[in-house]
N, C-alpha and C positions, 0 to 999 in steps of 0.2 A: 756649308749650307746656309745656317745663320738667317734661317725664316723664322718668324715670331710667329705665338697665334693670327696676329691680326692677319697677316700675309698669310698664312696657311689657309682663313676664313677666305680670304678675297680670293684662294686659287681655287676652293673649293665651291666659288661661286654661290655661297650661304646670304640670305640677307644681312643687312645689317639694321642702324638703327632707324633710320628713314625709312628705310623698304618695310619694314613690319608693320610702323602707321601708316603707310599706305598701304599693305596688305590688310590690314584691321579694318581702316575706312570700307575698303571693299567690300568687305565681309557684310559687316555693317550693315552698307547699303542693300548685297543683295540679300538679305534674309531678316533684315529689319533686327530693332533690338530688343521688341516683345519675346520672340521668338529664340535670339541667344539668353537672351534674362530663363525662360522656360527650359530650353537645356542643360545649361548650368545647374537647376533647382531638381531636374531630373535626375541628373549625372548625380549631384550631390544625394538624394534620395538612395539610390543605385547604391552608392559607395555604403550609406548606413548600414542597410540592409544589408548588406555582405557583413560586417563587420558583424551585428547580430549573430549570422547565420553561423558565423565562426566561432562567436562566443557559443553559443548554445543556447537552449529555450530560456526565456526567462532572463538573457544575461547573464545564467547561471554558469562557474567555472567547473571543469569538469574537473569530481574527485580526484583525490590522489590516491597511487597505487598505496593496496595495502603494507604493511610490515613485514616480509618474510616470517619473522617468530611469530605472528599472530596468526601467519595461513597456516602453519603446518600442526599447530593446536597443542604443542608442547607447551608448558611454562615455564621461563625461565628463571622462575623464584623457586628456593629448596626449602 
């Protein structure tokens, strides 16, 4: 067979390095760069806010489970 990536990209008809700044420029143009600047700032908000929501209120991390000897109310000193 003896295809490299490169040859496997070009059959799979993927951009390459030109095609993407000219897909970028287009972008670009149709939706201006106020407006990708704004989603970016959103996306990036977005992501925070998840991260938060995971940690828990406050950033606080959630306790760890107790000790088994210490839930069952034995002592294990004699």
């Amino acid at each position: 067979m003896g295809a490299t990536n490169g040859g496997l990209i070009a059959m799979l008809g993927l951009p390459g390095g030109w095609e993407w700044l000219i897909i970028l420029l287009i972008i670009v143009l149709l939706f201006g760069g106020a407006k990708i600047a704004g989603v970016g700032k959103s996306t990036g908000k977005a992501i925070r806010e998840f991260k938060e929501e995971l940690s828990g209120p406050d950033g606080a991390k959630p306790a760890p489970a107790p000790d088994a000897d210490a839930t069952s109310g034995q002592s294990t000193t004699n």
